[in-house]
N, C-alpha and C positions, 0 to 999 in steps of 0.2 A: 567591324572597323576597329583598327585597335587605336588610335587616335580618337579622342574625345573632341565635341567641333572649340571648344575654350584652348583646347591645345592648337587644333587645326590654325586658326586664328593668332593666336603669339606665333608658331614659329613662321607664318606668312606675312605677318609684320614684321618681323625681326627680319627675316630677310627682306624686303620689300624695303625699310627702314633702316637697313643695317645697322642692325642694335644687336648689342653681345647677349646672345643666349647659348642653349643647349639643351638638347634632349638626349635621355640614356636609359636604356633597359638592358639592367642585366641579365646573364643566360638563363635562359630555359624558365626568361620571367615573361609574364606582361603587364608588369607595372610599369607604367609610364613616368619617367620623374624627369618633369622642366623646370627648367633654374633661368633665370633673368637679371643682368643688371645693368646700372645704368652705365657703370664704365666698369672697363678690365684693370686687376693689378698684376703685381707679380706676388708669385705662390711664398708662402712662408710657414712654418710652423703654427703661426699667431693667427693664422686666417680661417674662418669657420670651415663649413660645407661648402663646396661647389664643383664647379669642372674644371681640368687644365691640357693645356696642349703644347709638348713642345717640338721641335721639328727633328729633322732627319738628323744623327749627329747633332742633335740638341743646341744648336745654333742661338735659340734663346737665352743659354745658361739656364736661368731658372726658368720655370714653366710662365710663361700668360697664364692666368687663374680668374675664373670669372665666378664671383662668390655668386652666394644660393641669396639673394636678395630678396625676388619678388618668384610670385608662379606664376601662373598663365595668363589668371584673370586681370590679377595685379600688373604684370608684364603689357595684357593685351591696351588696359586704360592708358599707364605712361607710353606705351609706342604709337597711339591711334595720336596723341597729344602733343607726340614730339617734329621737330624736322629730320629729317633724314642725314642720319652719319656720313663722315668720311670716307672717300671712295677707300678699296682695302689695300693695304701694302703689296699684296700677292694677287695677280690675276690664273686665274688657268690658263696655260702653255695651249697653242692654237693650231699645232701640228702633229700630228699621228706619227709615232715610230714607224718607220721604211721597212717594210718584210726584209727587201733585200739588203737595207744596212743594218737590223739587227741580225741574220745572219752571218755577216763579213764578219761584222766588229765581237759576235758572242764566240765565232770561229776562232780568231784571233787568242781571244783571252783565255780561251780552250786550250789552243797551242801552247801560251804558256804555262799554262796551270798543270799543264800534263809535264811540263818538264819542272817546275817549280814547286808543286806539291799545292794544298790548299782549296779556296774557297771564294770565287766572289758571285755576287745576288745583282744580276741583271735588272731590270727594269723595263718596260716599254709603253707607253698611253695610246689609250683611242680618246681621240678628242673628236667633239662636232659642233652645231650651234646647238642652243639649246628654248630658244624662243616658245616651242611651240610644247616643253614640258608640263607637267604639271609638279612638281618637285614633292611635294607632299604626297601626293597619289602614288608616286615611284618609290619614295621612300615609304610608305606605309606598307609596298609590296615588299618590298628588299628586306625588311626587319621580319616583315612575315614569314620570310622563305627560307630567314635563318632564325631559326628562335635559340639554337643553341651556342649563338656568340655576343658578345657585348655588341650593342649596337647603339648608335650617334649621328644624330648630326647637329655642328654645331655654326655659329659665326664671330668672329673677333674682327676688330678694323686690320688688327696683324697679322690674320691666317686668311679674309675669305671666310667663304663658306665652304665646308665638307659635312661627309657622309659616309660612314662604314659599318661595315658587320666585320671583329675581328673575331676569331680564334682564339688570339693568342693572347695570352697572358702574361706580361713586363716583372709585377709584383704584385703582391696583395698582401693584405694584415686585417682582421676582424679586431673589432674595437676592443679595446680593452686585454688584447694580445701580445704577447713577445715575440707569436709565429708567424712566420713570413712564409711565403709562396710562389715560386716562378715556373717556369717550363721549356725547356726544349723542343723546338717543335719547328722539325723541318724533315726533308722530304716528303714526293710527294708523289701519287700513285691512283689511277681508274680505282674505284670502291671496290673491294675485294676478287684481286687480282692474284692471289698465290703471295709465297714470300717476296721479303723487298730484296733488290737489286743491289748488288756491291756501290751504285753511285749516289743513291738517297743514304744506304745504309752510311755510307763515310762521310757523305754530307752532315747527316745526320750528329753522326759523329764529334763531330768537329765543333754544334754548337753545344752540346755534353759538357761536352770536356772547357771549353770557354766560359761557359756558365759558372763551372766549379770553381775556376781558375778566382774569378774574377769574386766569386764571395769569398775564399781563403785569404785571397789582399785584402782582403777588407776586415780580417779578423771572423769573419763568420764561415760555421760549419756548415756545409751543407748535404743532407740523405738523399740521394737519387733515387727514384722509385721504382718500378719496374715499367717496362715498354709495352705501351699502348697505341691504336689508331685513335686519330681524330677525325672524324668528317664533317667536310664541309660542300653540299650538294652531292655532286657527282664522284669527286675526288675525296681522298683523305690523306692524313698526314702521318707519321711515327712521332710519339712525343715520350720523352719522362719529363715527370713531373719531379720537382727539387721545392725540399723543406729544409725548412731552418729556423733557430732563434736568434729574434734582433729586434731592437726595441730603440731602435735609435732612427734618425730621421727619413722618411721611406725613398724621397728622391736624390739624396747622396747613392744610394744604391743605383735604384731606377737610371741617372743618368751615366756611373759605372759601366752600367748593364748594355744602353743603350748606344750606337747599334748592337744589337749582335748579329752571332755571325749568319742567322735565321735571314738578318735584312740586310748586312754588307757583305760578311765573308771572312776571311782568317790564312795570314794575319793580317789585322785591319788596316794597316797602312798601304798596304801591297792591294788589298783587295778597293780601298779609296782610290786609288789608282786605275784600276780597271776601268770604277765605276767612272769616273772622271772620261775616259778612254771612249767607253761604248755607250753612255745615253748621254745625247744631244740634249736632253731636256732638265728641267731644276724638279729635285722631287719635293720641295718645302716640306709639306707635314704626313708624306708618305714618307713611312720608316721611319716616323718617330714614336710617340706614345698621346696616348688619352687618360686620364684616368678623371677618378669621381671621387668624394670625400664626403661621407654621410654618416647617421647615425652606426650605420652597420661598420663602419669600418673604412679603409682608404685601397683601392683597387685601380690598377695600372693595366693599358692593355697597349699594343703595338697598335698602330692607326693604318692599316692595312685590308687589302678589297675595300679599296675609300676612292671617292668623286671627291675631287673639285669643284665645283662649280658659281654661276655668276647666269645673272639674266640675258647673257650672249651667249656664253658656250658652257662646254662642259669636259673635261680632262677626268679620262678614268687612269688609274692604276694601277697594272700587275707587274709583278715577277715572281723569279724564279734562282735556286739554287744553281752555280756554274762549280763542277769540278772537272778534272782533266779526262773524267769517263763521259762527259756528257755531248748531246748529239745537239746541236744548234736549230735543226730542223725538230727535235722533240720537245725542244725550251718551250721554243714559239709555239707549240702546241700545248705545254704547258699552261703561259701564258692567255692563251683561247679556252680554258677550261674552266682557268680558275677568274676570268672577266667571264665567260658566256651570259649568265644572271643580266647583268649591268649591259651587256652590249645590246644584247634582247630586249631593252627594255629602252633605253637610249637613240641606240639608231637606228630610223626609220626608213 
């Protein structure tokens, strides 16, 4: 059981009470570290330890920041003690993407893209009820099954509740450091399949080079490393990893950064377009970031293979990279690979 029952207890209060907490284990850890407080602020330099979230295209501005207050047991006392919070700003979305209109509308932007050049990051949800989950027992599997990505779940009266295992890494800095840490990390391919394909590889591509772009405005250099896979279950991804020095505030960068083109596309305005085009749905804090702030240092990840959810339903969340080489019938398959975990466990 990798949940302790003092943990089991705060985060089923907290949801249950809608009180702002979070849980988060970093990769290829199982230390469990839950944070508690009694209200959310917004993130600033001056703010100790804690969690933050901001949403897709970082619509917050600054992050929601929920300090390191209380722990579990300390958490479990004030939420058995309190009344129950405000219902939350954001509910999960209550209909499932159309097989047949995510194929029209991914077709579509395929069309242009092949004549236009570029990149946009589809989207689609399986949504259901969710009444009869046990949220804790599913999320104690999901963190199990990925032990090698950050993983979360959290509640804010401003977000809802979520839950993810990401990959992917926004920024990072270890305490006491000048150096900073991000990653590329897109396309995406069945677990050792031969080389990649002209359409991941230019996908790929695309957020390289945006990456670089985007620390050079900024005054920072950055060293691209050499290309690696990353896996995650069945599938894997091409990533280089980008260093650099910078010692100056991490979410000026972080929201620079964010989207990239890993979760919109390039160029962004053209690929906002798209996205606007082909999902019917609001993606709030899919495709934006999570990150933590602790003794070790302050670590940023994309909030991605993440649930929504609420004690009615439940909104999962995948996509997928669209270039002008891409096939709308492999997205969606895509799509089905990288939810399988979550839909397996979800709908019954």
């Amino acid at each position: 059981m990798l949940f302790t029952e003092s943990v089991r207890k705060a985060v089923s209060l907290g949801l249950c009470r809608r009180k702002p907490f979070a849980l988060y284990i970093m990769p290829d850890s199982d230390l469990v570290n839950f944070i508690a407080s009694s209200e959310v602020c917004t993130y600033n330099d001056r703010v100790g330890d804690g969690f933050y979230i901001n949403t897709f295209n970082n619509s917050f501005g600054l992050p929601v920041f929920i300090p390191a207050e209380m722990n579990a047991e300390e958490a479990t006392v004030l939420f058995s003690q309190s009344d129950s919070g405000p219902v939350p700003d954001i509910e999960p979305c209550r209909m499932s993407t159309d097989r047949q209109w995510y194929i029209e509308h991914t077709g579509h932007v395929i069309s242009d893209l092949s004549r236009e050049g570029g990149k946009a990051v589809l989207s689609r949800i399986i949504c259901g009820p969710s009444a009869d989950i046990d949220w804790i027992e599913t999320v104690e599997r999901y963190f199990g099954a990925y032990k090698s990505t950050f993983r979360y779940i959290y509640y804010t009266p401003q977000t809802g509740a979520w839950f993810g295992a990401s990959p992917e890494i926004l920024l990072s800095r270890k305490e006491g450091s000048d150096s900073i840490a991000t990653m590329a990390l897109a396309g995406t391919r069945s677990v050792e399949i031969g080389e990649w394909d002209a359409k991941n590889s230019e996908e790929h591509n695309y957020v390289v080079n945006y990456i670089v772009d985007v620390l050079r405005h900024l005054g920072i250099s950055p060293e691209v490393c050499d290309a690696e896979n990353v896996r995650f279950g069945s599938i894997e991804h091409l990533c280089h990893r980008i260093n650099a020095v910078y010692s100056g505030n991490m979410i000026d960068v972080a929201n620079a950064l964010s989207p990239t083109p890993a979760l919109a596309g390039l160029p962004l305005v053209r690929a906002m377009e798209h996205i606007s085009y082909a999902e019917p749905h609001k993606r709030h804090c899919y495709g934006g970031y999570v990150g933590c702030r602790n003794f070790e240092g302050e670590f940023i990840y994309v909030n991605l293979r993440c649930v929504h959810f609420s004690v009615e339903r439940f909104c999962i969340y995948a996509g997928g990279g669209i270039t002008g080489k891409s096939s709308p019938e492999m997205e969606w398959l895509e799509t089905e690979a990288k939810s399988e975990f979550l839909r397996r466990e979800l709908i019954r």
